[in-house]
VOTORGU-184641 format. One record per residue (C-alpha): residue in one letter; x, y, z; residue number from 1. Coordinates in nm, 3 decimals, always signed. Layout:
N
> res:c1:c2:c3:n
> A:X:Y:Z:NUM
...
***
This chain:
287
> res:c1:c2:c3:n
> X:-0.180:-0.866:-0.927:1
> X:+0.046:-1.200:-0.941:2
> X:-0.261:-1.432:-1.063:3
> X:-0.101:-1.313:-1.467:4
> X:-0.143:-1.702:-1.489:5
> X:-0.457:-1.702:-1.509:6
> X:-0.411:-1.509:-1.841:7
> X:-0.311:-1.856:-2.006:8
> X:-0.638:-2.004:-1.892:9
> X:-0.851:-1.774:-1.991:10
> X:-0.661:-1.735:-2.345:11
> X:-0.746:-2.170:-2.360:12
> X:-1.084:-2.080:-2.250:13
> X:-1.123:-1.816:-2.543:14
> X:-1.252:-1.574:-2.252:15
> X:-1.172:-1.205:-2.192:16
> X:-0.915:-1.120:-1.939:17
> X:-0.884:-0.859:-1.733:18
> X:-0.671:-0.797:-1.421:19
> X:-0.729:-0.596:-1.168:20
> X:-0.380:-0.411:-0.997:21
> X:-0.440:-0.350:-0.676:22
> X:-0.147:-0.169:-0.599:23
> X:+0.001:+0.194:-0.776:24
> X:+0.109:+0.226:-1.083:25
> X:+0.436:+0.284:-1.095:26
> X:+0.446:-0.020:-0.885:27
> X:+0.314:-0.193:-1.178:28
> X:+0.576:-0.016:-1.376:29
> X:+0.852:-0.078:-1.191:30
> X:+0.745:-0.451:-1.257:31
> X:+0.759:-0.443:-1.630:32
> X:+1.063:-0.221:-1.666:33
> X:+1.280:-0.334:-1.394:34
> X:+1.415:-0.680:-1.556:35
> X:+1.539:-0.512:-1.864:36
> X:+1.685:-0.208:-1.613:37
> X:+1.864:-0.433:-1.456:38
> X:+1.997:-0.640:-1.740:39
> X:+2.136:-0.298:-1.897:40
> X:+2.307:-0.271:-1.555:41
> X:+2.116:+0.080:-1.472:42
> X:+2.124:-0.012:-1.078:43
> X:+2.502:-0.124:-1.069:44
> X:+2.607:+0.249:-1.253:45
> X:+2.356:+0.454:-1.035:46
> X:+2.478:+0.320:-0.678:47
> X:+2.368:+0.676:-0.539:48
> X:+2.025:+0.693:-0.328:49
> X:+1.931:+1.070:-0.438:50
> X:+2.001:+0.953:-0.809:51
> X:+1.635:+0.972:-0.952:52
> X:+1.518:+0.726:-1.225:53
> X:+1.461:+0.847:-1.555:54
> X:+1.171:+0.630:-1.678:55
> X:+0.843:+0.840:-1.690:56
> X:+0.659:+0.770:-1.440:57
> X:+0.884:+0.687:-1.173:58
> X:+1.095:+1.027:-1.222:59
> X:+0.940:+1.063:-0.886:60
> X:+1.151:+0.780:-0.729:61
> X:+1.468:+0.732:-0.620:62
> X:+1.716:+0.445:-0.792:63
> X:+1.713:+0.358:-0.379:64
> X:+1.295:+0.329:-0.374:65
> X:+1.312:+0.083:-0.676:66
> X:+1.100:-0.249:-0.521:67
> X:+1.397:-0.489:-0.434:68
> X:+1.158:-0.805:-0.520:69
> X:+1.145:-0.702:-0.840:70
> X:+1.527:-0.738:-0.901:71
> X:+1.549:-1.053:-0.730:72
> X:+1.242:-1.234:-0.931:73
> X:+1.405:-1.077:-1.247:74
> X:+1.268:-1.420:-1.469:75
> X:+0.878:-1.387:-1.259:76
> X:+0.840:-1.056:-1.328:77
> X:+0.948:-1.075:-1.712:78
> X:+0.744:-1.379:-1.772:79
> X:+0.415:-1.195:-1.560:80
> X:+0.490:-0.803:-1.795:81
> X:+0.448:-1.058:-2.091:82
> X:+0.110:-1.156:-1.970:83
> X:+0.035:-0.821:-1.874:84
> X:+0.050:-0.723:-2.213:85
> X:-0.170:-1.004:-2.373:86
> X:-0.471:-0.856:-2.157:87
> X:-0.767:-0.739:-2.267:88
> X:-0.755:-0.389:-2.052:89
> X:-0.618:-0.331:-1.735:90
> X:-0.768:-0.188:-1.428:91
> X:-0.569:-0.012:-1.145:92
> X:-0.660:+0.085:-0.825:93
> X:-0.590:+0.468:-0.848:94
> X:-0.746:+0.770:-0.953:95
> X:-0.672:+0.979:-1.249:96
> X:-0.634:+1.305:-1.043:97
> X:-0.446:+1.115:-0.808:98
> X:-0.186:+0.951:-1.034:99
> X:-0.115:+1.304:-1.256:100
> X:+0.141:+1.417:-1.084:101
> X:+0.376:+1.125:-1.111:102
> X:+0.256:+0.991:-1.459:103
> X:+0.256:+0.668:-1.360:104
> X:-0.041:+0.559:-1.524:105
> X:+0.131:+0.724:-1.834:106
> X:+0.428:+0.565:-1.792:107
> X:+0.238:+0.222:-1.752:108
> X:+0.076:+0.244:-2.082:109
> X:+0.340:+0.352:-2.286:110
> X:+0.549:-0.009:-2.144:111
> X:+0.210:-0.202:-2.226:112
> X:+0.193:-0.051:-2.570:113
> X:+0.549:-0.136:-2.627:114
> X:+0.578:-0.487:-2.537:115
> X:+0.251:-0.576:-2.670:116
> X:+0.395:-0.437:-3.041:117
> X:+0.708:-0.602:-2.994:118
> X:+0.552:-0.940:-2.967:119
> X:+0.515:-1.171:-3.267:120
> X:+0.130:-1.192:-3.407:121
> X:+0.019:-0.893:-3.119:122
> X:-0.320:-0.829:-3.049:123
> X:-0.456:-0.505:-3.028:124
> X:-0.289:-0.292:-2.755:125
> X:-0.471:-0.350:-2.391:126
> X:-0.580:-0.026:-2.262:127
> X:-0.492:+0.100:-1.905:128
> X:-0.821:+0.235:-1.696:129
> X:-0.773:+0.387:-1.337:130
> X:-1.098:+0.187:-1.105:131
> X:-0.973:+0.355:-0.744:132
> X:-0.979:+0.415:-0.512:133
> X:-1.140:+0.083:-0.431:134
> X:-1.199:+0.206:-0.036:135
> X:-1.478:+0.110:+0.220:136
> X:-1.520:+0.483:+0.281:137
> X:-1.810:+0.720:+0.243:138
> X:-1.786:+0.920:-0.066:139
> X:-1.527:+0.682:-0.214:140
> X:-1.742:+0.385:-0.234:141
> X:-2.028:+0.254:-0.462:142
> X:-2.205:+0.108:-0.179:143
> X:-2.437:+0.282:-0.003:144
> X:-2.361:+0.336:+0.404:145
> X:-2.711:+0.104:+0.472:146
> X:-2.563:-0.167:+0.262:147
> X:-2.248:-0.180:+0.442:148
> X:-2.177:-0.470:+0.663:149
> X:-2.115:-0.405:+1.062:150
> X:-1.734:-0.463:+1.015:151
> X:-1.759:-0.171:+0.724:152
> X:-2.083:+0.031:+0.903:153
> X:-1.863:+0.372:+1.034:154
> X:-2.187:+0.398:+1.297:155
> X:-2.064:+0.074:+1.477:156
> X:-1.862:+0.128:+1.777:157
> X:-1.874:-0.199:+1.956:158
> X:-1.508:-0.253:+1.893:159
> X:-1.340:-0.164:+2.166:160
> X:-1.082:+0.059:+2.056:161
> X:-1.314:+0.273:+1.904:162
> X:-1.528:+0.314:+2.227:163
> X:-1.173:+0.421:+2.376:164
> X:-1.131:+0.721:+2.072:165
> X:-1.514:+0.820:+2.115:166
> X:-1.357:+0.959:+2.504:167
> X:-1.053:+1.129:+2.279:168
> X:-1.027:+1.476:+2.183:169
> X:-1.058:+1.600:+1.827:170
> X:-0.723:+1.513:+1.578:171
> X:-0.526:+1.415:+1.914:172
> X:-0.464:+1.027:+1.845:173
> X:-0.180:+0.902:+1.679:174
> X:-0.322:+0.604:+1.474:175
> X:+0.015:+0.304:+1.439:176
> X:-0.026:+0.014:+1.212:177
> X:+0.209:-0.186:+0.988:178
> X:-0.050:-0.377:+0.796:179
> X:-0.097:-0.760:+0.766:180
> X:+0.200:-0.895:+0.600:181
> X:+0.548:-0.795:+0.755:182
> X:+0.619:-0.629:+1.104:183
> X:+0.880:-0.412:+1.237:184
> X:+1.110:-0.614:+1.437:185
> X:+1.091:-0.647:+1.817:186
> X:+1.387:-0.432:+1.873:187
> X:+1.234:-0.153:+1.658:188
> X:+0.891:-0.219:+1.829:189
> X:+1.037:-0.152:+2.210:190
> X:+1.169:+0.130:+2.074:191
> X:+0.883:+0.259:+1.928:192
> X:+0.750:+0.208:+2.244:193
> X:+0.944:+0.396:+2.468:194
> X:+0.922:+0.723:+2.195:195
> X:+0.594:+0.682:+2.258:196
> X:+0.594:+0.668:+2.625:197
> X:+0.869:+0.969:+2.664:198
> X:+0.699:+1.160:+2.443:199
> X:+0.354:+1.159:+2.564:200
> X:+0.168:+1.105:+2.251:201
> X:-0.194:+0.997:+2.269:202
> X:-0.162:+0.681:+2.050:203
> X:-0.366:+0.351:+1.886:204
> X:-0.135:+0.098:+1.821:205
> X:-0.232:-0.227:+1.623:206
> X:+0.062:-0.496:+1.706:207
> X:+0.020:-0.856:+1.585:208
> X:-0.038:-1.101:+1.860:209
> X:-0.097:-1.431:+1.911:210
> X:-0.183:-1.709:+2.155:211
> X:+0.165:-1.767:+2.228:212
> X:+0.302:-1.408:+2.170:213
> X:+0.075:-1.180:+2.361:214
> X:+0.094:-0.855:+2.344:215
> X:+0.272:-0.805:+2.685:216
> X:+0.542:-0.997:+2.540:217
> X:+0.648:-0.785:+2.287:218
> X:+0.630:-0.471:+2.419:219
> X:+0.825:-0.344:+2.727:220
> X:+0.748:-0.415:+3.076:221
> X:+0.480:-0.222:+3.230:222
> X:+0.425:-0.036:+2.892:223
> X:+0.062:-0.075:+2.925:224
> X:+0.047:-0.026:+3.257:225
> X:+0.201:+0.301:+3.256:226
> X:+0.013:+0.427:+2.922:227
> X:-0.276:+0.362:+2.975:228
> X:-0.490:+0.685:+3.037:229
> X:-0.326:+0.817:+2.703:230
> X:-0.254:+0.544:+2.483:231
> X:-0.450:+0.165:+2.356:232
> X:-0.293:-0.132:+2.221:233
> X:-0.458:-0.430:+2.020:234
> X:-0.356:-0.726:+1.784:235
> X:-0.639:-0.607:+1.497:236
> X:-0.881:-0.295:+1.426:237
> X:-1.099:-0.115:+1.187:238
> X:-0.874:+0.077:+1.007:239
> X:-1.110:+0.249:+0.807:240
> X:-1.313:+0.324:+1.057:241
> X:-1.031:+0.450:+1.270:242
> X:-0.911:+0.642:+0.993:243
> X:-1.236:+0.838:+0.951:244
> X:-1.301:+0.918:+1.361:245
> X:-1.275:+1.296:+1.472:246
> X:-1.004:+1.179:+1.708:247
> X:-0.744:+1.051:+1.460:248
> X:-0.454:+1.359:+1.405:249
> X:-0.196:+1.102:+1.193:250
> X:-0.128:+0.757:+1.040:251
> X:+0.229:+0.611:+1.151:252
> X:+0.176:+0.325:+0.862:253
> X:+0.395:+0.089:+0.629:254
> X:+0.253:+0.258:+0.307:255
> X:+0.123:-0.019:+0.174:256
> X:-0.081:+0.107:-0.149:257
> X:-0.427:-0.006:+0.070:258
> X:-0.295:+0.194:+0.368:259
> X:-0.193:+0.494:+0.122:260
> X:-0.555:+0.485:+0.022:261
> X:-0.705:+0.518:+0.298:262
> X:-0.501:+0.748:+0.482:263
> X:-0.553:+0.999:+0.188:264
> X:-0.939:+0.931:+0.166:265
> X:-0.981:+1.010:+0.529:266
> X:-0.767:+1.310:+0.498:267
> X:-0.516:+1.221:+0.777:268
> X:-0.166:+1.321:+0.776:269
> X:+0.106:+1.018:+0.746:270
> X:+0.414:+0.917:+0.936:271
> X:+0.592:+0.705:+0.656:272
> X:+0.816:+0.375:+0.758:273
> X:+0.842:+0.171:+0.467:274
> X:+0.949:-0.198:+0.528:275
> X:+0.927:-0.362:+0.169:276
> X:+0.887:-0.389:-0.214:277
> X:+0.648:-0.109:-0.339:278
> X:+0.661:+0.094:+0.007:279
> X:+0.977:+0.271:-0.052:280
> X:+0.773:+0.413:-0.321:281
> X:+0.422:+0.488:-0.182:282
> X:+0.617:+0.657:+0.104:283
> X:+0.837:+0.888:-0.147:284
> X:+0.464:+0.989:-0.359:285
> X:+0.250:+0.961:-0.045:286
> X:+0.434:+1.215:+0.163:287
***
């Protein structure tokens, strides 16, 4: 999504250019309309967190949800909606049916269509498709299952941690992952922990780990010890593939748009904690 650069280059190069979004769309919107939001000081006279934004398309969200990266890149994300609007079409990863309910899609093309008129010598008005969802899932995917790779083939159960749900009951697995970017803090993550232990929830837990950080160093004492006939920990899995096993009853997840994707394609039910920029969002629409 932040490769709008490239628009430049291909505009030297005289060659179509179309960017894919990878996340939602009213992330994309929130993008091109928060600069000019917050030079007509909209977030310093709505201070209240239940105030809802009146932009269609994000009527949805919450003057609180709005992505804070957005605000604080204010020049960036001006100079990469201008770019935006030079394109040739752009392609987001949602689904029609999916995106209805929130106009966000909508919302996005009525901001394209108005800042590509209101720039001097505009071309003709880029068109917003919906692609998604772009998911490694059966049923959502182009690619047939015998084309799939063995990291993407849902028949493969030499990882580990899926051996361990094959032995779980049906929707009895709590399935916890914060994706690959930012992490709850170590404070929050003991205390995750002991919820978990207290509470006797039969649990998957992807933590990131490291040679120098094991996992047994950043969870509590014994933890594993004491959890494991109900409960598996590991620094990476297939989510996917975890998502779509007959154990899985939830997703505890970060709601990034990926993770929103593929929590709703495998029908699972979500336990939202939002950490950053368009999560506060997908967390508000996804649950």
């Amino acid at each position: 999504m932040f490769l709008c650069w490239l628009q430049e280059t291909a505009e030297k190069l005289e060659i179509p250019w179309y960017p894919v979004i990878a996340t939602a769309s009213w992330y994309t919107l929130s993008c091109m309309k928060g600069p000019d939001m917050k030079r007509e000081g909209f977030f310093q006279l709505n201070t209240s967190e239940k105030i809802n934004l009146a932009v269609p398309g994000l009527e949805f969200s919450r003057s609180s949800d709005f992505p804070s990266d957005v605000l604080e890149l204010e020049d960036f994300f001006t100079c990469h909606s201008q770019r935006l609007a030079k394109a040739c079409a752009i392609l987001v990863n949602t689904a029609e049916e999916l995106d209805a309910p929130t106009g966000g899609l909508n919302g996005l093309r009525l901001q394209v269509e108005k800042m590509a008129m209101a720039m001097a010598g505009h071309r003709q008005v880029p068109r917003v498709f919906a692609v998604g969802p772009m998911v490694s899932i059966p049923g959502f995917s182009s690619v047939p299952q015998s084309k799939l790779t063995p990291l993407q083939g849902f028949n493969d159960h030499t990882f580990e941690c899926l051996q361990w749900l094959d032995k779980q009951p049906t929707s009895s697995v709590l399935y916890i992952a914060f994706g690959s970017v930012i992490e709850i803090s170590s404070e929050e993550t003991v205390e995750l922990a002991y919820a978990l232990e207290i509470t006797n929830v039969k649990f998957l837990w992807v933590l990131k780990a490291s040679s120098s950080t094991p996992l047994s160093k950043l969870l509590p004492p014994g933890f594993e010890a004491r959890t494991k006939k109900r409960g598996f920990t590991t620094s990476w899995a297939p989510q996917t593939q975890i998502l779509m096993h007959a154990s899985i009853a939830g997703f505890m997840t970060h709601c990034g748009w990926n993770s929103i994707l593929e929590g709703l394609c495998s029908g699972v039910s979500f336990i939202a904690w939002p950490l950053a920029n368009d999560e506060q969002q997908n967390a508000r629409r996804g649950t």
